[in-house]
C-alpha positions as a LaTeX table, in Angstrom:
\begin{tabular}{lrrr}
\hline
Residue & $x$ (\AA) & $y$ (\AA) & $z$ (\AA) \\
\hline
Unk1 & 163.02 & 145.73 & 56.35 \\
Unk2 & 162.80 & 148.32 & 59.11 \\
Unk3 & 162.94 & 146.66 & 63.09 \\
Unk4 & 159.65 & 146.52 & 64.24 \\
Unk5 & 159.05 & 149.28 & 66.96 \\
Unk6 & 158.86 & 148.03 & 70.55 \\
Unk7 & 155.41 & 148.08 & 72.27 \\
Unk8 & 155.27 & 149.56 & 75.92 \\
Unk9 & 152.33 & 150.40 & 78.25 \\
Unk10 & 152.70 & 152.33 & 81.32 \\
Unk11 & 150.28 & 152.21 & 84.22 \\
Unk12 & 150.86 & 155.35 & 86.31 \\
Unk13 & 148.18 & 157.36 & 88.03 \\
Unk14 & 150.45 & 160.47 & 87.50 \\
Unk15 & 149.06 & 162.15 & 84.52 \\
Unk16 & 152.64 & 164.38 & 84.11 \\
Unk17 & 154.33 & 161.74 & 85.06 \\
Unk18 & 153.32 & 159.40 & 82.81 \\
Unk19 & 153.46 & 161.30 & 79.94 \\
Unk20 & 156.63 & 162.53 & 80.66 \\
Unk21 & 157.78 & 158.94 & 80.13 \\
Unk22 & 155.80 & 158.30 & 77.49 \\
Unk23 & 157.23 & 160.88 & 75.54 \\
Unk24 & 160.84 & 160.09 & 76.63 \\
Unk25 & 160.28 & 156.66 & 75.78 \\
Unk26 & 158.74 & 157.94 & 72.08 \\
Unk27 & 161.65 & 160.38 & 71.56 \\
Unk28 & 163.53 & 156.18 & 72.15 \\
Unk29 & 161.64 & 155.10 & 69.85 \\
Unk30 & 159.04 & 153.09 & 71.59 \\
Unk31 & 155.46 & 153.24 & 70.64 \\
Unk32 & 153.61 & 153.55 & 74.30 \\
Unk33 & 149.86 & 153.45 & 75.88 \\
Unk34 & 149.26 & 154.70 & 78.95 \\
Unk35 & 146.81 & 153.37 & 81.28 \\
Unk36 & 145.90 & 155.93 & 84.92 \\
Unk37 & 144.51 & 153.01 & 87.26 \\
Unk38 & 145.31 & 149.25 & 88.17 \\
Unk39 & 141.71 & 148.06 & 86.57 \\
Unk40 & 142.27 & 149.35 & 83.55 \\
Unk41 & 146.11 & 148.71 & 83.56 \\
Unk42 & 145.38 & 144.69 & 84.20 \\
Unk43 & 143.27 & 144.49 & 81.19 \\
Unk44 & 145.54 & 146.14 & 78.76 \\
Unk45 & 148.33 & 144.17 & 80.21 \\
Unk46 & 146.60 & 140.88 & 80.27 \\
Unk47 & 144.74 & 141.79 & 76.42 \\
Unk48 & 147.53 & 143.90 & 74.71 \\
Unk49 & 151.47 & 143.11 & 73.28 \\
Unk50 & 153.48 & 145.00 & 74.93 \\
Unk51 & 157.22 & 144.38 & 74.87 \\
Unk52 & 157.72 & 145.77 & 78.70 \\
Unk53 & 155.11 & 146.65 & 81.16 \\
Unk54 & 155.86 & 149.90 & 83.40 \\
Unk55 & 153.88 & 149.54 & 86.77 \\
Unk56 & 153.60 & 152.08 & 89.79 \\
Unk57 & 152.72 & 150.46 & 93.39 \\
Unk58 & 150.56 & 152.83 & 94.75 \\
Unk59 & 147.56 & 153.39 & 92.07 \\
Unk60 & 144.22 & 153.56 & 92.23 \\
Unk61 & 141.47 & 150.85 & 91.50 \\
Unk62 & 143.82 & 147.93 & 92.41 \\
Unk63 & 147.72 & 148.33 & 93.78 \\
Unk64 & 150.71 & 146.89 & 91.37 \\
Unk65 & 151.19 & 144.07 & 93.10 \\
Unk66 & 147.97 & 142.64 & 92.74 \\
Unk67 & 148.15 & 143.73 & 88.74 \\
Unk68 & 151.55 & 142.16 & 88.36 \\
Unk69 & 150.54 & 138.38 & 90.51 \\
Unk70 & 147.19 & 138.97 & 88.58 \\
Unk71 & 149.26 & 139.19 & 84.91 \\
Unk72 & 151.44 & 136.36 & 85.99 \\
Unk73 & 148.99 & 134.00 & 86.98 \\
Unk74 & 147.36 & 134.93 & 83.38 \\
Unk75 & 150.36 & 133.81 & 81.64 \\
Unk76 & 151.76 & 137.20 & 80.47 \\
Unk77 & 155.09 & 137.33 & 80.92 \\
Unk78 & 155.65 & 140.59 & 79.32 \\
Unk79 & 159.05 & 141.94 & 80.82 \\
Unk80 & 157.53 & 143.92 & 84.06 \\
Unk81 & 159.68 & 147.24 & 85.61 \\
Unk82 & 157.98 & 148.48 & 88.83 \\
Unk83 & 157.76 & 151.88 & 90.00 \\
Unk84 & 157.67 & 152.99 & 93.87 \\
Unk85 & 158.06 & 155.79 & 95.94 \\
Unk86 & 158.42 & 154.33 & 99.18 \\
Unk87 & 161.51 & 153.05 & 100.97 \\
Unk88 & 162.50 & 149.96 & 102.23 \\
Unk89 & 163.55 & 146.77 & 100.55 \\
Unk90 & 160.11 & 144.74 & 101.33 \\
Unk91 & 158.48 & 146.22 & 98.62 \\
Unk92 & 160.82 & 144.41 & 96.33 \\
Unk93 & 160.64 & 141.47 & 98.27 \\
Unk94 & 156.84 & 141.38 & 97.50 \\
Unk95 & 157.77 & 142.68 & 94.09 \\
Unk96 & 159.47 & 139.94 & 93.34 \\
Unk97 & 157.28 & 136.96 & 94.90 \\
Unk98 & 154.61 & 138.40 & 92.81 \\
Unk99 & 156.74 & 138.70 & 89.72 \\
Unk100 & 158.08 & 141.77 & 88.96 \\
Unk101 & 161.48 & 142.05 & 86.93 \\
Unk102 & 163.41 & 144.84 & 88.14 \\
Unk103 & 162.48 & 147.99 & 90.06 \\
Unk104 & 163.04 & 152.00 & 90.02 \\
Unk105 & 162.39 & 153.74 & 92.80 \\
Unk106 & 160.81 & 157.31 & 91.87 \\
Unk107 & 162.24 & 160.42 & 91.49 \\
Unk108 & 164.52 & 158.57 & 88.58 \\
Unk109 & 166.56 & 159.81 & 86.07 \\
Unk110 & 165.73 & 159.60 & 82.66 \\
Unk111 & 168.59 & 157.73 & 81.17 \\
Unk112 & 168.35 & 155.59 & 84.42 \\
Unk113 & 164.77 & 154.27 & 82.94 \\
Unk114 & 165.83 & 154.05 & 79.66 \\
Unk115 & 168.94 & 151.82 & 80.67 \\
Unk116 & 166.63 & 149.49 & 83.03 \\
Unk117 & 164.08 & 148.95 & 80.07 \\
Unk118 & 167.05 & 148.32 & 77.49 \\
Unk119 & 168.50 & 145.79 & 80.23 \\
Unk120 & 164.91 & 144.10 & 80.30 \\
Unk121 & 164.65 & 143.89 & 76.92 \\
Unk122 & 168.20 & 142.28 & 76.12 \\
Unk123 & 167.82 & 139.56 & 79.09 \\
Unk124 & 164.29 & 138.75 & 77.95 \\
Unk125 & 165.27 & 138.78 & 74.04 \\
Unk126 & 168.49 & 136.24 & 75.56 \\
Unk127 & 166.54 & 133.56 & 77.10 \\
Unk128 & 164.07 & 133.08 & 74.32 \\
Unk129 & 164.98 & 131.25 & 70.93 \\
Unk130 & 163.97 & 133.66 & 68.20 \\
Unk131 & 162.01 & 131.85 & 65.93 \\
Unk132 & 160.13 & 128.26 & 66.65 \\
Unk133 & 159.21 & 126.09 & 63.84 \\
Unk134 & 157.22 & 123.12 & 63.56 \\
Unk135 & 155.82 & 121.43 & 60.51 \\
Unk136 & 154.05 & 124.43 & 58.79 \\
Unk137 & 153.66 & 126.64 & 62.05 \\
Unk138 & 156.03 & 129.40 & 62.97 \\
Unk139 & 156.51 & 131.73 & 65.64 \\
Unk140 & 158.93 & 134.90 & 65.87 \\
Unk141 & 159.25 & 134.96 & 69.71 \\
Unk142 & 160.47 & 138.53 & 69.64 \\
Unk143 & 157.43 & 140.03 & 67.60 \\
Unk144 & 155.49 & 137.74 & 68.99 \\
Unk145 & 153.94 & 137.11 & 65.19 \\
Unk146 & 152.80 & 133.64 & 64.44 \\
Unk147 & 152.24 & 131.86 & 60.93 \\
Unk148 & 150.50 & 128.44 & 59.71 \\
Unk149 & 150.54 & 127.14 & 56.31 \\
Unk150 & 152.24 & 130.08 & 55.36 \\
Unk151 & 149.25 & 132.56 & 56.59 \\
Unk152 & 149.26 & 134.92 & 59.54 \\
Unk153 & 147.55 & 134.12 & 62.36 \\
Unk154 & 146.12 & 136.18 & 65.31 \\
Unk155 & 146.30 & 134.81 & 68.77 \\
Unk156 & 145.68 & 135.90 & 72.16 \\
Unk157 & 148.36 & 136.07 & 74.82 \\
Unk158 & 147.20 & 133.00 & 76.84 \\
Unk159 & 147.42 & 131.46 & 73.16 \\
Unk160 & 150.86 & 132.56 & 71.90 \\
Unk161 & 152.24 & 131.42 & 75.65 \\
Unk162 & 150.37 & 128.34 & 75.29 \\
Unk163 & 151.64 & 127.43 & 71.70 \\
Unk164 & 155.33 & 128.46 & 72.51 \\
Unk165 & 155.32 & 126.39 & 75.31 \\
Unk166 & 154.30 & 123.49 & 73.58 \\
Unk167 & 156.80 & 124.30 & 70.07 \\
Unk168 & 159.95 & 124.71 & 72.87 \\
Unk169 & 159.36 & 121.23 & 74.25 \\
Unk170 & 158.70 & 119.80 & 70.54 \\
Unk171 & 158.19 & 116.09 & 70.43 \\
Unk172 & 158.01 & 115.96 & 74.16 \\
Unk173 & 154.90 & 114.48 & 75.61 \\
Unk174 & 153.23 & 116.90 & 78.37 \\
Unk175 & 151.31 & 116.66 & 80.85 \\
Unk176 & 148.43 & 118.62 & 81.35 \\
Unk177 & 149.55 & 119.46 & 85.02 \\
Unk178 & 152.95 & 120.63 & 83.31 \\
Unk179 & 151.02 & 123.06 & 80.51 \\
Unk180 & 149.23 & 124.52 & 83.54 \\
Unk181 & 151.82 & 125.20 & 86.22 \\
Unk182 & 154.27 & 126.82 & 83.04 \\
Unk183 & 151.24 & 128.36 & 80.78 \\
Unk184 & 149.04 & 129.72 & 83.85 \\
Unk185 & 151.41 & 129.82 & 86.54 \\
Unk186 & 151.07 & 127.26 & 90.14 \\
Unk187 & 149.31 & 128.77 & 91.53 \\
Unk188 & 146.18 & 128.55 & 88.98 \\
Unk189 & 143.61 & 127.26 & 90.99 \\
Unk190 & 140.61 & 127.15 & 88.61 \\
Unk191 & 139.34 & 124.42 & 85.82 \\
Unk192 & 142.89 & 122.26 & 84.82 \\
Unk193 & 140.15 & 121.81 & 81.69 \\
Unk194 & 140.89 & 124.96 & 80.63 \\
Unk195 & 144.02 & 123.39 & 78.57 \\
Unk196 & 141.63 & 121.61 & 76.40 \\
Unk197 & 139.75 & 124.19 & 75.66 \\
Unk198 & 142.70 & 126.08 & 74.72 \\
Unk199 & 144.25 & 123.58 & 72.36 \\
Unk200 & 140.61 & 123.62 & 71.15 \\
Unk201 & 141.54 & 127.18 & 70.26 \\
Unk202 & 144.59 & 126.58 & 68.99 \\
Unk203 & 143.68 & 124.22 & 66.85 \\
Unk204 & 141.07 & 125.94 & 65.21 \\
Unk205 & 143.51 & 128.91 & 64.39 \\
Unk206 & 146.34 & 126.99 & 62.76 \\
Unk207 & 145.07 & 123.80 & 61.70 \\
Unk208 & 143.96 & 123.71 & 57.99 \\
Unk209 & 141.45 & 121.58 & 56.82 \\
Unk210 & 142.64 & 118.25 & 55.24 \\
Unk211 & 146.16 & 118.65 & 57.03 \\
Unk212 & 147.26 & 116.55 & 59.85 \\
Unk213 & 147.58 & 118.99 & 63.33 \\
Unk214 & 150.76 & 119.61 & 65.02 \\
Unk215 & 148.74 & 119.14 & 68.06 \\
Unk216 & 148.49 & 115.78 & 68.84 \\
Unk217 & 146.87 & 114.42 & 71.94 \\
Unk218 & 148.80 & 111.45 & 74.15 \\
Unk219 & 146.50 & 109.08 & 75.96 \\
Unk220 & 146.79 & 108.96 & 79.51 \\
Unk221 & 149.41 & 111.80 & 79.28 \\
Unk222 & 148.62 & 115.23 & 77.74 \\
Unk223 & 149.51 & 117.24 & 74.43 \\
Unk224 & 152.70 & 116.81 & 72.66 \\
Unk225 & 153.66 & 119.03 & 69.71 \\
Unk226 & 155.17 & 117.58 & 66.35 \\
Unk227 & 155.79 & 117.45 & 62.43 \\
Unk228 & 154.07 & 113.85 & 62.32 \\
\hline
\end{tabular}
Protein backbone atom coordinates (compact mmCIF):
# COMPACT_ATOMS: atom_id res chain seq x y z
CA UNK A 1 0.00 0.00 0.00
CA UNK A 2 1.35 3.37 -1.09
CA UNK A 3 2.43 5.98 2.17
CA UNK A 4 -0.21 8.23 2.57
CA UNK A 5 0.83 11.78 1.28
CA UNK A 6 1.57 14.35 3.98
CA UNK A 7 -0.97 17.21 4.45
CA UNK A 8 0.49 20.86 4.75
CA UNK A 9 -1.20 24.32 4.83
CA UNK A 10 0.64 27.44 4.50
CA UNK A 11 -0.61 30.79 5.72
CA UNK A 12 1.38 33.48 3.89
CA UNK A 13 0.00 36.77 2.67
CA UNK A 14 2.63 36.59 -0.19
CA UNK A 15 0.76 35.32 -3.11
CA UNK A 16 4.41 34.38 -5.04
CA UNK A 17 5.64 33.46 -2.14
CA UNK A 18 3.39 31.12 -1.12
CA UNK A 19 3.01 29.41 -4.08
CA UNK A 20 6.44 29.17 -4.64
CA UNK A 21 6.44 26.89 -1.59
CA UNK A 22 3.60 25.27 -2.33
CA UNK A 23 4.84 24.05 -5.40
CA UNK A 24 8.31 23.18 -3.96
CA UNK A 25 6.70 21.40 -1.32
CA UNK A 26 4.35 19.44 -4.20
CA UNK A 27 7.40 18.76 -6.41
CA UNK A 28 8.31 16.88 -2.27
CA UNK A 29 5.56 15.33 -2.46
CA UNK A 30 3.29 17.07 -0.08
CA UNK A 31 -0.25 17.81 -0.88
CA UNK A 32 -0.62 21.71 0.34
CA UNK A 33 -3.52 24.52 0.88
CA UNK A 34 -2.73 27.78 1.08
CA UNK A 35 -4.48 30.22 3.14
CA UNK A 36 -3.47 34.57 2.41
CA UNK A 37 -4.64 35.97 5.95
CA UNK A 38 -4.50 34.98 9.78
CA UNK A 39 -8.60 34.66 9.88
CA UNK A 40 -8.81 32.42 7.42
CA UNK A 41 -5.46 30.62 8.26
CA UNK A 42 -6.87 29.91 12.09
CA UNK A 43 -9.86 28.20 10.78
CA UNK A 44 -8.22 25.89 8.38
CA UNK A 45 -5.66 25.20 10.98
CA UNK A 46 -8.00 24.71 13.83
CA UNK A 47 -10.78 22.62 11.17
CA UNK A 48 -8.32 20.86 8.73
CA UNK A 49 -5.41 17.77 9.07
CA UNK A 50 -2.56 19.03 8.25
CA UNK A 51 0.67 17.22 9.04
CA UNK A 52 2.76 20.72 9.53
CA UNK A 53 1.42 24.16 9.66
CA UNK A 54 3.64 26.95 7.80
CA UNK A 55 2.89 30.41 9.48
CA UNK A 56 4.26 34.00 8.54
CA UNK A 57 4.30 36.73 11.53
CA UNK A 58 3.36 39.64 9.87
CA UNK A 59 -0.14 38.86 7.97
CA UNK A 60 -3.09 40.43 7.65
CA UNK A 61 -6.48 39.91 9.56
CA UNK A 62 -4.74 38.60 12.74
CA UNK A 63 -0.62 38.29 13.26
CA UNK A 64 0.93 34.52 13.68
CA UNK A 65 1.28 34.69 17.00
CA UNK A 66 -2.11 35.16 17.89
CA UNK A 67 -3.04 32.18 15.16
CA UNK A 68 -0.45 29.88 16.63
CA UNK A 69 -1.55 30.63 20.88
CA UNK A 70 -5.11 30.63 19.27
CA UNK A 71 -4.41 26.82 17.59
CA UNK A 72 -2.74 25.75 20.75
CA UNK A 73 -5.20 26.67 23.12
CA UNK A 74 -7.68 24.71 20.58
CA UNK A 75 -5.81 21.60 21.01
CA UNK A 76 -4.12 21.35 17.56
CA UNK A 77 -0.90 20.42 17.88
CA UNK A 78 -0.16 20.10 14.29
CA UNK A 79 3.77 20.48 13.99
CA UNK A 80 3.95 24.54 13.55
CA UNK A 81 7.23 26.21 11.43
CA UNK A 82 7.06 30.05 11.63
CA UNK A 83 8.08 32.40 9.10
CA UNK A 84 9.58 36.07 9.82
CA UNK A 85 11.29 38.70 8.26
CA UNK A 86 12.37 40.68 11.03
CA UNK A 87 15.49 40.42 13.19
CA UNK A 88 16.08 39.88 16.58
CA UNK A 89 15.70 36.84 18.75
CA UNK A 90 12.35 38.12 20.68
CA UNK A 91 10.30 37.10 18.04
CA UNK A 92 11.22 33.56 18.80
CA UNK A 93 11.01 34.12 22.27
CA UNK A 94 7.28 35.00 21.75
CA UNK A 95 7.27 32.29 19.14
CA UNK A 96 7.91 29.93 21.37
CA UNK A 97 5.73 30.98 24.57
CA UNK A 98 2.94 30.89 22.17
CA UNK A 99 3.91 27.57 20.68
CA UNK A 100 5.60 27.55 17.69
CA UNK A 101 8.07 24.59 16.77
CA UNK A 102 10.91 25.87 14.96
CA UNK A 103 11.46 29.04 12.93
CA UNK A 104 12.92 30.31 9.37
CA UNK A 105 13.68 33.54 9.00
CA UNK A 106 12.79 34.78 5.29
CA UNK A 107 14.70 35.06 2.45
CA UNK A 108 15.34 31.01 2.96
CA UNK A 109 16.65 28.57 0.88
CA UNK A 110 14.69 26.00 -0.51
CA UNK A 111 16.34 22.88 0.70
CA UNK A 112 16.71 24.86 4.04
CA UNK A 113 12.64 24.60 4.31
CA UNK A 114 12.44 21.36 3.13
CA UNK A 115 15.08 20.07 5.78
CA UNK A 116 13.22 22.08 8.75
CA UNK A 117 9.76 20.47 7.74
CA UNK A 118 11.45 16.87 7.37
CA UNK A 119 13.09 17.59 10.94
CA UNK A 120 9.44 18.48 12.23
CA UNK A 121 8.01 15.69 10.90
CA UNK A 122 10.58 12.96 12.23
CA UNK A 123 10.60 14.55 15.96
CA UNK A 124 6.80 14.74 15.93
CA UNK A 125 6.37 11.10 14.23
CA UNK A 126 9.21 10.08 17.39
CA UNK A 127 7.32 11.13 20.34
CA UNK A 128 4.02 9.66 19.36
CA UNK A 129 3.26 5.78 19.55
CA UNK A 130 1.99 4.84 16.11
CA UNK A 131 -0.99 3.07 16.59
CA UNK A 132 -3.31 3.07 19.99
CA UNK A 133 -5.63 0.29 20.61
CA UNK A 134 -8.24 -0.26 23.00
CA UNK A 135 -10.95 -2.86 23.06
CA UNK A 136 -12.43 -2.42 19.49
CA UNK A 137 -11.15 1.28 18.95
CA UNK A 138 -8.03 2.13 17.05
CA UNK A 139 -6.12 5.03 16.19
CA UNK A 140 -3.08 5.45 13.63
CA UNK A 141 -1.48 8.52 15.30
CA UNK A 142 0.45 9.32 12.16
CA UNK A 143 -2.64 9.45 9.71
CA UNK A 144 -4.49 10.52 12.24
CA UNK A 145 -7.33 7.76 11.00
CA UNK A 146 -9.45 6.28 13.70
CA UNK A 147 -11.58 2.92 13.68
CA UNK A 148 -14.39 1.32 16.07
CA UNK A 149 -15.82 -2.01 15.72
CA UNK A 150 -13.88 -2.38 12.80
CA UNK A 151 -15.60 0.81 10.92
CA UNK A 152 -14.02 4.15 10.13
CA UNK A 153 -14.82 6.89 11.97
CA UNK A 154 -14.63 10.70 11.34
CA UNK A 155 -13.62 12.97 14.12
CA UNK A 156 -12.78 16.46 14.61
CA UNK A 157 -9.40 17.63 15.82
CA UNK A 158 -10.50 18.61 19.38
CA UNK A 159 -11.92 14.89 19.14
CA UNK A 160 -8.95 12.85 17.84
CA UNK A 161 -6.69 14.96 20.62
CA UNK A 162 -9.25 14.26 23.08
CA UNK A 163 -9.54 10.41 22.38
CA UNK A 164 -5.66 9.97 22.07
CA UNK A 165 -5.21 11.50 25.17
CA UNK A 166 -7.41 9.38 26.93
CA UNK A 167 -6.14 5.76 24.81
CA UNK A 168 -2.22 6.95 25.91
CA UNK A 169 -3.13 7.01 29.59
CA UNK A 170 -5.33 3.66 29.17
CA UNK A 171 -6.71 2.36 32.41
CA UNK A 172 -5.64 5.48 34.16
CA UNK A 173 -8.34 7.39 35.92
CA UNK A 174 -8.35 11.28 34.87
CA UNK A 175 -9.30 14.03 36.04
CA UNK A 176 -11.29 16.37 34.32
CA UNK A 177 -8.83 19.27 35.28
CA UNK A 178 -6.03 16.92 33.71
CA UNK A 179 -8.16 16.31 30.16
CA UNK A 180 -8.41 20.11 30.08
CA UNK A 181 -4.99 21.53 30.84
CA UNK A 182 -3.45 18.51 28.15
CA UNK A 183 -6.60 18.46 25.56
CA UNK A 184 -7.23 22.42 25.56
CA UNK A 185 -4.14 23.72 26.82
CA UNK A 186 -3.85 25.87 30.69
CA UNK A 187 -4.61 28.32 29.84
CA UNK A 188 -8.38 27.40 28.68
CA UNK A 189 -10.35 29.63 30.55
CA UNK A 190 -13.91 28.84 29.38
CA UNK A 191 -16.66 26.00 30.50
CA UNK A 192 -14.29 22.90 32.23
CA UNK A 193 -17.95 21.25 31.05
CA UNK A 194 -16.88 21.27 27.82
CA UNK A 195 -15.10 17.69 28.52
CA UNK A 196 -18.44 16.19 28.98
CA UNK A 197 -19.79 17.33 26.21
CA UNK A 198 -16.97 16.05 24.31
CA UNK A 199 -16.95 12.52 25.60
CA UNK A 200 -20.67 13.01 24.78
CA UNK A 201 -19.27 13.25 21.26
CA UNK A 202 -17.07 10.72 21.45
CA UNK A 203 -19.18 8.42 22.55
CA UNK A 204 -21.71 8.78 20.10
CA UNK A 205 -19.05 8.23 17.25
CA UNK A 206 -17.49 5.00 18.44
CA UNK A 207 -19.76 3.42 20.73
CA UNK A 208 -22.06 0.76 19.09
CA UNK A 209 -25.24 0.01 20.29
CA UNK A 210 -25.50 -3.06 22.65
CA UNK A 211 -21.59 -2.86 23.33
CA UNK A 212 -20.14 -1.77 26.54
CA UNK A 213 -18.07 1.91 25.92
CA UNK A 214 -14.47 2.25 26.34
CA UNK A 215 -15.38 5.42 27.97
CA UNK A 216 -16.15 4.89 31.30
CA UNK A 217 -16.90 7.60 33.79
CA UNK A 218 -15.10 7.52 37.55
CA UNK A 219 -17.15 9.05 40.31
CA UNK A 220 -15.71 11.84 42.02
CA UNK A 221 -12.73 11.65 39.56
CA UNK A 222 -13.15 12.01 35.75
CA UNK A 223 -12.98 9.67 32.55
CA UNK A 224 -10.78 6.73 32.37
CA UNK A 225 -10.38 4.74 29.15
CA UNK A 226 -10.49 0.78 29.05
CA UNK A 227 -11.28 -2.77 27.47
CA UNK A 228 -13.74 -3.54 30.52
Amino acid sequence: MAEQQRRVLVIEDDHDLARAVADLLGDEGFVVEQCHDGESGFARGRDGNFDVIVLDLMLPRRNGFSVCLDLRNAGVNTPLLMLTAKDGEMDEVEGLEVGADDFLRKPFERSILIARINALLRRYDRDRPLRLNVGPVSIDALRRKTTSHGRNVTLTPREFALLEYLMSNANKPLAKSEILASVWGGDFEGDPNIVEVYIGYLRRKIDLAGQPSIIHTVRGVGYSVSAV
